[in-house]
Backbone bond lengths (Angstrom), bond angles and torsions (degrees), N, CA, C in turn:
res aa  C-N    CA-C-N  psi(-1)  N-CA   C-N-CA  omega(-1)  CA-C   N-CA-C  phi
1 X - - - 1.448 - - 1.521 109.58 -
2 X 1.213 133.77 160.50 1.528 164.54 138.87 0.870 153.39 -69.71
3 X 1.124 143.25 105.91 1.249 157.91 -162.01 1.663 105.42 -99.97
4 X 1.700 116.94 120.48 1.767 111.90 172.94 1.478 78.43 -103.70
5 X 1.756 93.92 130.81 1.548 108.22 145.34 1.625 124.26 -101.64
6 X 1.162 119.30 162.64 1.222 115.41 173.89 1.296 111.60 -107.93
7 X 1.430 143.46 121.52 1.471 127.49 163.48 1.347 99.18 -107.10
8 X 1.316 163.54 57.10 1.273 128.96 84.35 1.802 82.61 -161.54
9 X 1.726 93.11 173.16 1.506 120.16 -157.45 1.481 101.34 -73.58
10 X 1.721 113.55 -30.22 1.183 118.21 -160.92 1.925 116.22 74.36
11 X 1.346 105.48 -178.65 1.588 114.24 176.08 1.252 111.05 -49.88
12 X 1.449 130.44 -58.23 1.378 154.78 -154.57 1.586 116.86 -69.14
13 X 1.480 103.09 9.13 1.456 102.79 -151.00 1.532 134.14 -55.61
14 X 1.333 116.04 -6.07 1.838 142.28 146.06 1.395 101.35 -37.84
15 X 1.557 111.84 -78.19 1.067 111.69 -170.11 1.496 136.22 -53.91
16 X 1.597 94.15 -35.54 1.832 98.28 174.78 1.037 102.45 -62.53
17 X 1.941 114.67 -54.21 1.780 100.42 -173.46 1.495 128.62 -30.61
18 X 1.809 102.35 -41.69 1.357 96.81 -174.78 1.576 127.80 -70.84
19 X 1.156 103.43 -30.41 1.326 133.24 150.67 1.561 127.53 -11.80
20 X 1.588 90.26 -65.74 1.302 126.50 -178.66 1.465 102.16 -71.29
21 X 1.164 126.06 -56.51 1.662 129.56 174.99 1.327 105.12 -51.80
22 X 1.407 119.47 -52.64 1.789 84.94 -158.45 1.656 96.99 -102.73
23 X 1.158 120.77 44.07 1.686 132.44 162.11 1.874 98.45 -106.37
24 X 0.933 111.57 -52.65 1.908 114.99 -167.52 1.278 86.56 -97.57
25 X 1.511 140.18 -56.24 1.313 108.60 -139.95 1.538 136.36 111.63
26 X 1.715 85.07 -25.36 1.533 113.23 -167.52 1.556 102.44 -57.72
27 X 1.904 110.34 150.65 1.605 85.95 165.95 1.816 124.11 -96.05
28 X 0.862 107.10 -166.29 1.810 106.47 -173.49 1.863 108.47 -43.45
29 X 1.366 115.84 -62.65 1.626 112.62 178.73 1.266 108.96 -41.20
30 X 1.363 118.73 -51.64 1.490 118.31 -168.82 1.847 115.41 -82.47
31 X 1.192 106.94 -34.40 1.400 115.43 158.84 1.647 108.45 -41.66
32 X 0.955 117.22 -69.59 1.585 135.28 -179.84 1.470 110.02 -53.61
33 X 1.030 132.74 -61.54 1.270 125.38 174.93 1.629 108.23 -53.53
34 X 1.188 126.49 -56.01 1.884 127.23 -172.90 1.798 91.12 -60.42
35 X 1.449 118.54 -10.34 1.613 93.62 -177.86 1.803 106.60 -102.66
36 X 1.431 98.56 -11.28 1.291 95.48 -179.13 1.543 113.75 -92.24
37 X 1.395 126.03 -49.66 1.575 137.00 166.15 1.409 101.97 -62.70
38 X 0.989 142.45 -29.25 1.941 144.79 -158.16 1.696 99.90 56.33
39 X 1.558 120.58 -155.05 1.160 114.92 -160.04 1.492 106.44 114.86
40 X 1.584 102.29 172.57 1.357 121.09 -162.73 1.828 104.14 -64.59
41 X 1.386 115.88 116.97 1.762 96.48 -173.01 1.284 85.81 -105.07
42 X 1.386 147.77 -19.04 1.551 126.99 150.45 1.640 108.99 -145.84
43 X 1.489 119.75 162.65 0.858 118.61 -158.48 1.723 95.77 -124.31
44 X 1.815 105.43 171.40 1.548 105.59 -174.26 1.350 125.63 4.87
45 X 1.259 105.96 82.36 1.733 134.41 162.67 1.667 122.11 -113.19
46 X 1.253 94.21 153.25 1.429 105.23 -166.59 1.884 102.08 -75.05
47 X 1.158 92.77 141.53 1.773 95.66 178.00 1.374 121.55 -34.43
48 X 1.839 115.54 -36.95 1.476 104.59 -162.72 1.613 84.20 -95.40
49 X 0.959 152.28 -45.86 1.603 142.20 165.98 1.576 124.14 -10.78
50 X 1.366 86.43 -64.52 1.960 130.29 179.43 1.339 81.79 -39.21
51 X 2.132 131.12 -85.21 1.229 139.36 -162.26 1.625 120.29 -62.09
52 X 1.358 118.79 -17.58 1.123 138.51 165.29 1.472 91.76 -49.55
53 X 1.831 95.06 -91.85 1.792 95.18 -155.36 1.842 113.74 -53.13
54 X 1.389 99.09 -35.50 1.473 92.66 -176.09 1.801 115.89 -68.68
55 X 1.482 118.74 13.06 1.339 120.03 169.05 1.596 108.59 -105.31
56 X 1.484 109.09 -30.72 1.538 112.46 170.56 1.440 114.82 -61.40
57 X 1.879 120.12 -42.35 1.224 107.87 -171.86 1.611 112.99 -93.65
58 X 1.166 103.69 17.85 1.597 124.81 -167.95 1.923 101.50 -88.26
59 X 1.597 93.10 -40.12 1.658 103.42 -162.23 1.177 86.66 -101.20
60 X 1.317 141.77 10.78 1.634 133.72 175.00 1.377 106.55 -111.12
61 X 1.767 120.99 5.71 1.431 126.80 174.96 1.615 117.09 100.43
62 X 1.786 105.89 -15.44 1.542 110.13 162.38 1.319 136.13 -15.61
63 X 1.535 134.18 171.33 1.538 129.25 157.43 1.577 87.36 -130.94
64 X 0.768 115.98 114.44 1.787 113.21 167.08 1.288 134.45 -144.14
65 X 1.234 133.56 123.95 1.606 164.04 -165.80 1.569 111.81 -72.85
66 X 1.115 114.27 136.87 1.700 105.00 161.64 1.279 101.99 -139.03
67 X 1.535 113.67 122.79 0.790 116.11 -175.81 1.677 126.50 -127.44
């Protein structure tokens, strides 16, 4: 399994948040904080999942890791 990290929000940072919501679920405070600190935006995922989100938060201006 996989872990997407985020290391940073990038320019766009509206957009990842939203990003970020409808991937977790999370609500806006907590959305906002994972875009400002970065961090785990989901945890043990399957590889093709993993490349999914890390192309969504990629095209929303993201930096993100899978690790």
């Amino acid at each position: 399994s996989f872990n997407v990290v985020m290391t940073s929000a990038g320019g766009q940072k509206i957009a990842v948040i939203k990003v970020i919501r409808e991937i977790t679920g999370l609500g806006l405070a907590e959305a906002k904080a994972l875009a400002d600190n970065g961090g785990n935006v989901k945890e043990n995922v399957k590889k093709d999942e993993a490349e999914k989100i890390k192309a969504d938060l990629e095209a929303a201006g993201a930096t993100i890791e899978i690790k």
